[in-house]
C-alpha positions in Angstrom: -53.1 99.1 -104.8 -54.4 96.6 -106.9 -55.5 93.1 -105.7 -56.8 89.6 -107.4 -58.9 88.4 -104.4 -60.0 90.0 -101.2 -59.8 87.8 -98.4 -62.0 88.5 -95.4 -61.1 87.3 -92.1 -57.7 85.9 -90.8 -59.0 82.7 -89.3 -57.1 79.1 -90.4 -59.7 79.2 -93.6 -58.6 82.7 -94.7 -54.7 82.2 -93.7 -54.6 79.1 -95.3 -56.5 80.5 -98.4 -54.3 83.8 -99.0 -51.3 81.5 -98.5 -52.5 79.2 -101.4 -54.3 82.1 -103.9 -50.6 83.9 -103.1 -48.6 80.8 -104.5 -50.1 80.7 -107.4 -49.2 84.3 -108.5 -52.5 86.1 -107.3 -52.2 89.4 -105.5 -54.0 88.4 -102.5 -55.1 90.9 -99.8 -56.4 89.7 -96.4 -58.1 92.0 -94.3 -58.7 91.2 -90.3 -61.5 92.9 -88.0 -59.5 92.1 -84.7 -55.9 93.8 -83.5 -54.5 91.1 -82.5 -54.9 87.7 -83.3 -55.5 85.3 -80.3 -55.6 81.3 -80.0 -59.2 81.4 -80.5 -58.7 83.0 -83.7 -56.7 80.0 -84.6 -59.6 77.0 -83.3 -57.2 76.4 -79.8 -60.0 74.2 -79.0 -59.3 71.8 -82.3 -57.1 69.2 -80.8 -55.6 66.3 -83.6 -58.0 64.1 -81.9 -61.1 65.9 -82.7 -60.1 66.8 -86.3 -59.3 63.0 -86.2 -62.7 62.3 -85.4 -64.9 65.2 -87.6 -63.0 64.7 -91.0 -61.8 60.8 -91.2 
């Protein structure tokens, strides 16, 4: 298979990335080192008070 962009890593940065590169026509491929995918993966620890507070 053929591919545009090779995504490494299935964090919020690289889901959020491949989600955008994809809607825009490019054939995205997004490649994971873990399994499974578990809420640290995903920044559990990021509450909306904190990303409140690091990007106002």
């Amino acid at each position: 298979m053929n591919f545009d962009i090779l995504i490494s890593g299935a964090g919020p940065a690289g889901l959020r990335l491949a989600r955008a590169l994809s809607g825009h026509g490019l054939r995205t491929a997004l490649v994971e080192q873990q399994l499974a995918l578990d809420a640290e993966a995903f920044g559990h620890d990021m509450t909306r008070r904190l990303m409140a507070q690091r990007f106002a």
